[in-house]
C-alpha positions as CSV (number, residue, x, y, z in Angstrom):
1,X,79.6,60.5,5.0
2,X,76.2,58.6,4.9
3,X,77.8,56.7,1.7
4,X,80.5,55.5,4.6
5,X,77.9,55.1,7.1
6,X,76.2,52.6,5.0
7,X,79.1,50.6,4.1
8,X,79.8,50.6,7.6
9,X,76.8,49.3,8.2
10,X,76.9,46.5,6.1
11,X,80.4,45.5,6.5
12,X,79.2,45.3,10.3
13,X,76.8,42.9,9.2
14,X,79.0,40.8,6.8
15,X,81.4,40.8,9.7
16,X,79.4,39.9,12.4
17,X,78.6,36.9,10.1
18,X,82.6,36.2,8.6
19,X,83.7,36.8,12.1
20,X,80.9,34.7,14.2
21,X,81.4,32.1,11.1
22,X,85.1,31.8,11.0
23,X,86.0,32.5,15.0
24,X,83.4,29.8,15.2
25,X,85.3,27.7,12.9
26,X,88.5,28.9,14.0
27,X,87.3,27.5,17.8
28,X,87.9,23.9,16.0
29,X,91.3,24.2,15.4
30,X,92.7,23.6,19.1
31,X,90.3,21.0,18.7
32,X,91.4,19.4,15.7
33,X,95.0,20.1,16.6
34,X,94.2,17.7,19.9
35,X,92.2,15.2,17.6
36,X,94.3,14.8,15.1
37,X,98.2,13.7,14.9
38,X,100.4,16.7,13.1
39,X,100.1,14.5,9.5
40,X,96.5,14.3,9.2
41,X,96.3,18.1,10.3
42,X,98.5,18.2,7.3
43,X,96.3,16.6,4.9
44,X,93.7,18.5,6.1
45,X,95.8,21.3,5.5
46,X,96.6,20.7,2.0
47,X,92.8,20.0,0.4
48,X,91.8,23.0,2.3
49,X,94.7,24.7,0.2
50,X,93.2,23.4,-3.1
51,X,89.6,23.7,-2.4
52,X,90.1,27.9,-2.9
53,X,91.9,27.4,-6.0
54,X,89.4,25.3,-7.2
55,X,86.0,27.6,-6.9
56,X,87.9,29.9,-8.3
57,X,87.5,27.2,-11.7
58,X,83.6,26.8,-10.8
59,X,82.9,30.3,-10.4
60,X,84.8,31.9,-12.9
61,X,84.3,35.8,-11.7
62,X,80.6,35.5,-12.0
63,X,79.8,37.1,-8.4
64,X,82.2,40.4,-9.6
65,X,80.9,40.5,-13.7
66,X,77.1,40.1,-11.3
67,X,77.9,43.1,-9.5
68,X,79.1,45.2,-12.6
69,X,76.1,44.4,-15.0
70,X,73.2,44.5,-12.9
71,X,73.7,48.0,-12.6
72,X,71.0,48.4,-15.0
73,X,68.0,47.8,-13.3
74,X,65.9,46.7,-16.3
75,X,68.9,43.8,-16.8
76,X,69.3,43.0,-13.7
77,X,67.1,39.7,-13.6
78,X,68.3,39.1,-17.3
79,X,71.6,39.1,-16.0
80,X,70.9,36.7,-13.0
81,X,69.3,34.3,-15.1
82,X,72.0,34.1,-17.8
83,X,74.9,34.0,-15.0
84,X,72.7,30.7,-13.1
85,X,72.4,28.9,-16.2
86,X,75.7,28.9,-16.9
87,X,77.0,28.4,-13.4
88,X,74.6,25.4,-13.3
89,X,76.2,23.7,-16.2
90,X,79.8,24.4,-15.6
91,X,79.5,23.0,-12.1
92,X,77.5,19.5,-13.2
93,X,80.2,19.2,-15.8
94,X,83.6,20.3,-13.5
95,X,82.1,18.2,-10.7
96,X,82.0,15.0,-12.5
97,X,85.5,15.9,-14.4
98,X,86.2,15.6,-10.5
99,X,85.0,12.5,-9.4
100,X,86.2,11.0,-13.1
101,X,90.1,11.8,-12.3
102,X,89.7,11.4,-7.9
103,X,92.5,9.2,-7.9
104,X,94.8,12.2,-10.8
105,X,94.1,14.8,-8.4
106,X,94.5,12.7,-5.5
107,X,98.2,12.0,-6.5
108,X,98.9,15.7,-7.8
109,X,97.7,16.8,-3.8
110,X,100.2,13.9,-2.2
111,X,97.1,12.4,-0.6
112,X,97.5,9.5,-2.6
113,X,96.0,7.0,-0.4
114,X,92.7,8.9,-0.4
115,X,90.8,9.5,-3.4
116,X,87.7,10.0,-1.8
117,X,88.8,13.1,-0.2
118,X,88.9,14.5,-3.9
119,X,85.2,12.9,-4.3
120,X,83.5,14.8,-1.0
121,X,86.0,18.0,-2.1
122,X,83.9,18.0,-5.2
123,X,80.9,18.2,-4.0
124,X,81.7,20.4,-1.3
125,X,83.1,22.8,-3.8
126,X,79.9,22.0,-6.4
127,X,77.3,23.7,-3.7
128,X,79.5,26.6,-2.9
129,X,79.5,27.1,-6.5
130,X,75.9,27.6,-6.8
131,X,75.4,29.2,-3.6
132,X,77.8,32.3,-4.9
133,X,75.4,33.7,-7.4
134,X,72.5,33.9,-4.4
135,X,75.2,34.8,-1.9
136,X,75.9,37.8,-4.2
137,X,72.3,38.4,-4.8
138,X,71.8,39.2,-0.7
139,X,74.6,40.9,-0.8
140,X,73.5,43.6,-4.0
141,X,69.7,44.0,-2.4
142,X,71.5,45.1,0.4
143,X,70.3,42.4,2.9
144,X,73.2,41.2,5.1
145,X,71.1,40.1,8.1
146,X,70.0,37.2,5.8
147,X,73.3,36.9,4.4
148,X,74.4,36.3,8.2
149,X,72.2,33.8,9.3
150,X,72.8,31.8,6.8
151,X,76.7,31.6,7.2
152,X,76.2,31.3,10.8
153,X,73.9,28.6,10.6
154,X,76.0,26.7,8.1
155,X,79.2,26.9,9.9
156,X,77.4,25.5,13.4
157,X,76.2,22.4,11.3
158,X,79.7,22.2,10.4
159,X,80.6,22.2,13.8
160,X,78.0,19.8,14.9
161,X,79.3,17.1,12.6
162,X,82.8,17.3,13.4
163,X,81.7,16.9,16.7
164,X,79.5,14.2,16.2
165,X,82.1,11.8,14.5
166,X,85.1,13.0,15.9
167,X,83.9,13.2,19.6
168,X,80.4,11.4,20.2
169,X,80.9,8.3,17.7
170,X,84.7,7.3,19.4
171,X,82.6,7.3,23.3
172,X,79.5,5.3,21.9
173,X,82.0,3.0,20.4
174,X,83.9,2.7,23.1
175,X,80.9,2.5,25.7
176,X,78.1,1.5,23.7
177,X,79.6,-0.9,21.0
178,X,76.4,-1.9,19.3
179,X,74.7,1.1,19.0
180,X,72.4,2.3,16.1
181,X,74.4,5.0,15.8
182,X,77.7,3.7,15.1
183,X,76.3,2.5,11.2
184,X,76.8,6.2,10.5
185,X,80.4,5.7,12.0
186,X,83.8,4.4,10.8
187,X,86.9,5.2,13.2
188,X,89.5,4.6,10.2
189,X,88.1,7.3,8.3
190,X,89.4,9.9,10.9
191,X,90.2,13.3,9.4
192,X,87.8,12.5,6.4
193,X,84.8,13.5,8.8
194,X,85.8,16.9,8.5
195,X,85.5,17.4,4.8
196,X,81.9,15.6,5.8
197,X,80.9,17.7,7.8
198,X,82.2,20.5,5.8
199,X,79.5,19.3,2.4
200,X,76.8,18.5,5.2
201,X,77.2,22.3,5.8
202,X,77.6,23.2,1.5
203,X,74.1,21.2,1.5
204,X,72.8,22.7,4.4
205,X,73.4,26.5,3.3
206,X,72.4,25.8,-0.1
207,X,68.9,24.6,0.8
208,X,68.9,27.7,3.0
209,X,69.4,29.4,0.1
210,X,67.0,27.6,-2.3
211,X,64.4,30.6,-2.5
212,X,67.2,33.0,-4.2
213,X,68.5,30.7,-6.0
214,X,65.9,29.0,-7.5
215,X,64.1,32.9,-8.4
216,X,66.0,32.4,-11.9
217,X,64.3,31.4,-15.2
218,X,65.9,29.5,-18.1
219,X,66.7,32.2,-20.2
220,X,69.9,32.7,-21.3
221,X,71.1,35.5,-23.3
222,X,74.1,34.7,-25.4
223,X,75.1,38.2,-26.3
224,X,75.4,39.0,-22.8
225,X,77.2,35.9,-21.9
226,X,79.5,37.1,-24.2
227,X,79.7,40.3,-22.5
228,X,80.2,39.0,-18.9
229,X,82.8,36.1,-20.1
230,X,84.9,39.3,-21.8
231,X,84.6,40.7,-18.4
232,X,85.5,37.9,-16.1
233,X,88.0,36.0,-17.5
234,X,90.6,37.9,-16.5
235,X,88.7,38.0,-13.2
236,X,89.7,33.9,-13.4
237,X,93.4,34.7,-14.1
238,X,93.8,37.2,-10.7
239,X,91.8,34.5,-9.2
240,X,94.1,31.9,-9.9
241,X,97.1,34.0,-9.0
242,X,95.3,35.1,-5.8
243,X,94.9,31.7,-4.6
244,X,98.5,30.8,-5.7
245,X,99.3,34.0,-3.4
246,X,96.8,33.2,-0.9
247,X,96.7,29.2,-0.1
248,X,98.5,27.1,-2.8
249,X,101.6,27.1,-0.6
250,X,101.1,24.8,1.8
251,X,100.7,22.4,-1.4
252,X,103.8,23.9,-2.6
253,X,105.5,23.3,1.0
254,X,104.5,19.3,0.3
255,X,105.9,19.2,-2.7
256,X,109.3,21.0,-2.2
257,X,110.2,20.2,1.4
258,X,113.3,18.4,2.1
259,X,111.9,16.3,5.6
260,X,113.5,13.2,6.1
261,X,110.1,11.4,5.7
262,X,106.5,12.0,4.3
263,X,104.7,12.2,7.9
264,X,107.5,15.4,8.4
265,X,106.3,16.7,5.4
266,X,102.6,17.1,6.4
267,X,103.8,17.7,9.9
268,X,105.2,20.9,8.6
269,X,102.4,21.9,6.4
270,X,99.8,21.2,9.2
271,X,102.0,23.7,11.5
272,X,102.6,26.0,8.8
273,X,98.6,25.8,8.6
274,X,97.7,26.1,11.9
275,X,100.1,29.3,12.6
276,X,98.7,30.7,8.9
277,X,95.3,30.6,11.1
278,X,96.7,33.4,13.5
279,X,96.4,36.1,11.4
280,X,93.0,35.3,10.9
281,X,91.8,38.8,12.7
282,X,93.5,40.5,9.8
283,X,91.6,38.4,7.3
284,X,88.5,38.2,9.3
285,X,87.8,42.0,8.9
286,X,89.3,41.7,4.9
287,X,86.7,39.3,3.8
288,X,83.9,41.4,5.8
289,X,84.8,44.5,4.1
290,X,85.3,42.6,0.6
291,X,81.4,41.7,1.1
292,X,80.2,45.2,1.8
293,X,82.9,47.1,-0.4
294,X,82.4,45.8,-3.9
295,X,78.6,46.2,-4.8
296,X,79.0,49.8,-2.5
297,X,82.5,51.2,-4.6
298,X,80.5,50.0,-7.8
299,X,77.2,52.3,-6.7
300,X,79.2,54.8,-5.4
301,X,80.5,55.1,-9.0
302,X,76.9,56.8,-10.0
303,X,77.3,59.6,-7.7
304,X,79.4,62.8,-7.3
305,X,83.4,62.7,-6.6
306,X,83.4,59.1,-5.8
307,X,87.6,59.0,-5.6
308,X,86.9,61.6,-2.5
309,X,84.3,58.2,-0.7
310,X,87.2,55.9,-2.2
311,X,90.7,57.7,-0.2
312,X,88.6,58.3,3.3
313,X,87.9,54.4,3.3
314,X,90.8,53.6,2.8
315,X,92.0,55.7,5.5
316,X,89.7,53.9,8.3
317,X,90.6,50.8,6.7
318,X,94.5,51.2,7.2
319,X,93.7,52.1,10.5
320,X,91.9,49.4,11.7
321,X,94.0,46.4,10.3
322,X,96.8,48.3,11.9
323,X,95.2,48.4,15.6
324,X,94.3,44.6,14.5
325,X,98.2,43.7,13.9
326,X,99.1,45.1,17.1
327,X,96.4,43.4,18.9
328,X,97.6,39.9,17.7
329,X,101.4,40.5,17.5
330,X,101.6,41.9,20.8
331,X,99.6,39.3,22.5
332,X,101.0,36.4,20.6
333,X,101.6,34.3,23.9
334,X,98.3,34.3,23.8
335,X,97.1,33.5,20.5
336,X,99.6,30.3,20.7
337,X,97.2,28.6,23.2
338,X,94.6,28.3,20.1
339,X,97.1,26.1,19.0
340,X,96.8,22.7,20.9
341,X,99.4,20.8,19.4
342,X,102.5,22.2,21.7
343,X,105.0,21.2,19.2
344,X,103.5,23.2,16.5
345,X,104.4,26.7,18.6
346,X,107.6,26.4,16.8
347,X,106.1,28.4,13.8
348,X,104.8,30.9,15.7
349,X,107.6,33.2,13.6
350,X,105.6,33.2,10.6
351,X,102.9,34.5,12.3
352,X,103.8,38.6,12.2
353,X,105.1,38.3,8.6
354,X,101.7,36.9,7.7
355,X,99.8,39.6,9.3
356,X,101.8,42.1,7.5
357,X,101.1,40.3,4.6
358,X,97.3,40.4,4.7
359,X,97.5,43.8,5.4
360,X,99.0,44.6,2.3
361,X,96.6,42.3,0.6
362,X,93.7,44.2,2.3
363,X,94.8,47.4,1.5
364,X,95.4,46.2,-2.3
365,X,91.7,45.0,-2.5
366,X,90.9,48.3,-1.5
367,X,92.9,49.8,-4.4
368,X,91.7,47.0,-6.8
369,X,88.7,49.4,-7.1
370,X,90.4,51.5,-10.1
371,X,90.6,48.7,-12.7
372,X,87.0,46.9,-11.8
373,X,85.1,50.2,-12.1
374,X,87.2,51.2,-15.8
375,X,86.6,47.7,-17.5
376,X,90.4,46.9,-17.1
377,X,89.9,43.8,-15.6
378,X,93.0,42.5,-17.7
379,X,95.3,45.0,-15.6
380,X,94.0,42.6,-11.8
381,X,95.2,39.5,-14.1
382,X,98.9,41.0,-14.9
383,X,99.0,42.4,-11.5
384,X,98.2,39.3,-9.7
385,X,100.2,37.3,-12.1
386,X,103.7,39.5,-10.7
387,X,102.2,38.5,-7.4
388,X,102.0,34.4,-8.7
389,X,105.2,34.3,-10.1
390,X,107.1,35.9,-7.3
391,X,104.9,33.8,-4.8
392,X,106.5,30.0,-7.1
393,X,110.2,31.2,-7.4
394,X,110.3,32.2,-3.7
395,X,109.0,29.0,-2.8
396,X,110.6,27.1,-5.2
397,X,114.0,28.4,-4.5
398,X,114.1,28.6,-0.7
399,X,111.4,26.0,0.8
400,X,114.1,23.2,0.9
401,X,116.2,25.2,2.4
402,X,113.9,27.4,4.8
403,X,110.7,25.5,5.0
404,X,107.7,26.6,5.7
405,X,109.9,30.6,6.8
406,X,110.4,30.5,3.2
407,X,106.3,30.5,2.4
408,X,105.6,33.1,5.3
409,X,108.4,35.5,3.2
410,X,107.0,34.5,-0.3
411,X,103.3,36.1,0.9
412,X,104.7,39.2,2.6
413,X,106.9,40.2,-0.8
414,X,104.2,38.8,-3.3
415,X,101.3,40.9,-1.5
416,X,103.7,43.7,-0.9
417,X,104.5,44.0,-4.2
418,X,101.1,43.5,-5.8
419,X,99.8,46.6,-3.5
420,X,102.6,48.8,-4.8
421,X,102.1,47.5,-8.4
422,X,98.5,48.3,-7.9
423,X,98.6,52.0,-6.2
424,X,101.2,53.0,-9.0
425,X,99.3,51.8,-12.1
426,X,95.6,52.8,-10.5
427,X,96.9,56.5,-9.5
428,X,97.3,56.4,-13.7
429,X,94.4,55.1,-14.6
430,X,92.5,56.5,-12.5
431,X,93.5,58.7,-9.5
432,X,92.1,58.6,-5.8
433,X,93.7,61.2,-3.2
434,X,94.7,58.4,-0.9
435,X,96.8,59.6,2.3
436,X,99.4,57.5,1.7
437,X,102.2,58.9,3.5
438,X,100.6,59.4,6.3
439,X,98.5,56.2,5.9
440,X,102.1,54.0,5.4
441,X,103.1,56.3,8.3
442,X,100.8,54.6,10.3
443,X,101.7,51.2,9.0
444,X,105.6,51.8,9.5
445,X,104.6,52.6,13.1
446,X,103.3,49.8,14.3
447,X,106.0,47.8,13.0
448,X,108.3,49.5,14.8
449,X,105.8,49.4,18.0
450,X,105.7,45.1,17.9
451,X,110.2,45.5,17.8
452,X,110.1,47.2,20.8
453,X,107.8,44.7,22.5
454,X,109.9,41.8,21.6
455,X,113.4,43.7,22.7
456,X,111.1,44.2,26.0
457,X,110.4,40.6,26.5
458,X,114.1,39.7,25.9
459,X,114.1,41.3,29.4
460,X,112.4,38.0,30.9
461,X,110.1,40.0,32.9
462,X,106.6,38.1,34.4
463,X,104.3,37.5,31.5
464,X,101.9,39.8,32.8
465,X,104.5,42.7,32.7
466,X,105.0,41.7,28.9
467,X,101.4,41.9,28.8
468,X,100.9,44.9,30.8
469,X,103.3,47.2,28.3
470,X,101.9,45.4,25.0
471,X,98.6,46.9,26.6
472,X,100.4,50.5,27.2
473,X,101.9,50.4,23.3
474,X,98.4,49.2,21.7
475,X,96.9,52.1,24.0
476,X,99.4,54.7,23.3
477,X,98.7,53.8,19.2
478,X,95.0,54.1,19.5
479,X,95.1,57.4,21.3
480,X,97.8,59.0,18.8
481,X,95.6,58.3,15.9
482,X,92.3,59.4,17.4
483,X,94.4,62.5,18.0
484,X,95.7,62.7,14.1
485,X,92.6,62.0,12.8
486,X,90.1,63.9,15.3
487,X,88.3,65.9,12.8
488,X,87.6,62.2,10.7
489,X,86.5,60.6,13.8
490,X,84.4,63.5,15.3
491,X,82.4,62.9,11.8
492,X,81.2,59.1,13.2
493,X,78.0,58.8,14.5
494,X,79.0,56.3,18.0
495,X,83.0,57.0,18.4
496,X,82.3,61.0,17.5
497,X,80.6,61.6,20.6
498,X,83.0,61.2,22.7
499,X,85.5,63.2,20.5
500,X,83.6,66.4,20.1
């Protein structure tokens, strides 16, 4: 239990900082969906799409092959220093492949008329890139208060900026035409301020940063850069197919959608993005858990039984993205309001598929565990290539017909599949007593739960009725798992107390 304790711990941090960080950043989206028309939202949309996909390219699995070789504490700044080196030179030579073929990549995104959101992309993604190596470095030392200040801080620049040129600059100009300030400003580059704002913030953290980062020496050991490519490059094939999975569809939706006009297009993509940001909760506590979960499963390792530590976090896992689900399906006329565009609301349908979606995803993260800790990195690459190919041909064969439905379905089958796929093959390789009838159980449950909420509001009761009885279901769940799971619970040191 202290091994869980810890990871708790951590994950606590990492999510204070993911959650404070992205609620933070996800406050600017009924902004930007009042500040900008539905087509820039769009375009914003897509490069946000292709940003992931690309780090993937710059970072190449380093922070994972980090976490697996520095395991030996007598390579651990060997290792460091041979992973920065490299990352240094593969990002000066990706970035300016970048900025060489701006106007290529510009055409390939549909953003044709603006190359120089491929030029601020680049750099944006170019001081992420060498961020990830320190980033990883906090993380394995165990220091996520650090960690968290220094997301926090980057994301309230980012704010700041956005705010700055999208809401100070337009009054001075309006009020104040000849102000100082406005040779910082230009109205016509509108959405483009975000992506500024976005590589003020890059800059920003990576100065923050500069006393990990720059801790390396130029030593670089070829053997083991051997050693850690063998490792990672399949991590850069699951990568690729996880972003495919994960974000590459709203640049799939541009390209495939069937809208009378190319303003419709992004006008679809920018409301398939800003429903997409709804299940954020879900993905919130995913990426905090991520931060804590893979340099903790890879120590855990060392010690005694470690499948035993593996199947009980799995178990408090399931349970809390399921009590997450219910808290944003069932409140959904709520979560809408985030959402300032009103004509957007009409894909608020995607938005329960999605969370189902990243729940399977989370819970496939969690069983990714098996082929990381046996060297079978290659086994993540086919597993996550099922997921890539299932994600295209779904897309490919229904968005002109369904639209941005058709993505939402794509995810849900391509990340239910992969976590079936995964579960199966691990439980081979290398077993863990997971609960999993009991934990899909659970997950069936709440399905069913969020059905009879939305025959109840067929009803056309007051809102606060439908409200009132969401409450009463998301209640009535919480209090039959403590129930189940009593003895589990009891074992906590906060929630315990009250349980004994």
């Amino acid at each position: 239990m202290s091994g869980i304790k810890k990871l708790a711990g951590q994950t606590i941090w990492y999510g204070a900082s993911s959650i404070a960080a992205r609620f933070l950043n996800y406050l600017l989206t009924p902004y930007l969906t009042l500040k900008l028309s539905g087509a820039a939202y769009g375009d914003m949309t897509i490069i946000y799409s292709a940003i992931p996909f690309l780090n993937v390219i710059f970072t190449y699995g380093l922070e994972t092959a980090y976490f697996r070789y520095v395991q030996k504490k007598e390579h651990e700044e060997e290792v460091y220093n041979t992973a920065t080196v490299s990352l240094i030179i593969t990002t000066i030579s990706l970035t300016s492949l970048m900025i060489l073929f701006k106007t290529t990549f510009a055409g390939i995104l549909r953003i044709d008329e603006h190359p120089e959101y491929i030029t601020w992309s680049a750099f944006i993604i170019a001081f992420d890139s060498l961020a990830a190596l320190a980033f990883a470095r906090l993380r394995y030392e165990g220091r996520p208060r650090k960690f968290a200040a220094i997301r926090i801080a980057g994301i309230l620049v980012n704010i700041a900026v956005t705010f700055f040129f999208l809401s100070v600059c337009p009054s001075i100009a309006e009020k104040h035409p000849h102000s100082f300030l406005l040779y910082f400003y230009d109205k016509n580059i509108g959405v483009g301020y975000v992506f500024i704002a976005n590589l003020v913030q890059s800059v920003i953290t990576f100065i923050l940063l500069r006393k990990e980062f720059f801790s390396f020496k130029w030593k670089f050991n070829g053997q083991l850069w051997k050693q850690i490519m063998i490792y990672s490059m399949p991590l850069i094939i699951a990568g690729f197919g996880g972003i495919i999975n994960e974000t590459f569809d709203r640049i799939m939706l541009a390209w495939w959608s069937i809208a009378p006009s190319q303003s419709e297009v992004k006008f679809q993509v920018g409301t398939y993005g800003a429903c997409y940001k709804l299940s954020i909760l879900i993905t919130l506590f995913i990426q905090a858990f991520r931060m804590g979960a893979e340099p903790f499963f890879f120590k855990q390792a060392q010690g005694e039984n470690p499948q035993r530590i593996y199947a009980r976090v799995m178990k408090f896992f399931v349970i809390t993205i399921c009590v997450m689900f219910l808290f944003v399906a069932l409140y959904l006329d709520i979560w809408k309001h985030f959402i300032q565009n009103p004509k957007m609301w009409v894909g608020l349908k995607v938005v329960p598929i999605l969370l189902l979606a990243n729940m399977f995803l989370g819970i496939y993260y969690n069983l990714s565990i098996w082929y990381k800790l046996t060297n079978k990195t290659k086994a993540g690459a086919w597993i996550t290539l099922i997921g890539a190919a299932l994600t295209l041909v779904i897309n490919y064969l229904f968005i002109p017909r369904y639209g941005y439905l058709a993505c939402a379905w794509a995810t849900f089958v391509c990340y239910g599949t992969m976590m079936v796929v995964s579960f199966v093959w691990g439980q081979k390789a290398y077993r863990v007593p997971y609960a999993w009838k009991k934990l899909s159980t659970y997950i069936v449950i709440v399905v069913l739960l969020y059905f009879i909420h939305l025959l109840f509001a067929k009803l056309g009761l007051n809102v606060w009725v439908n409200r009132g009885f969401a409450s009463f279901l998301l209640l009535a769940f919480i209090i039959f798992v403590l129930n189940i799971e009593r003895k589990e619970f009891q074992r906590l040191p906060v929630i315990g107390r009250f349980l004994r």
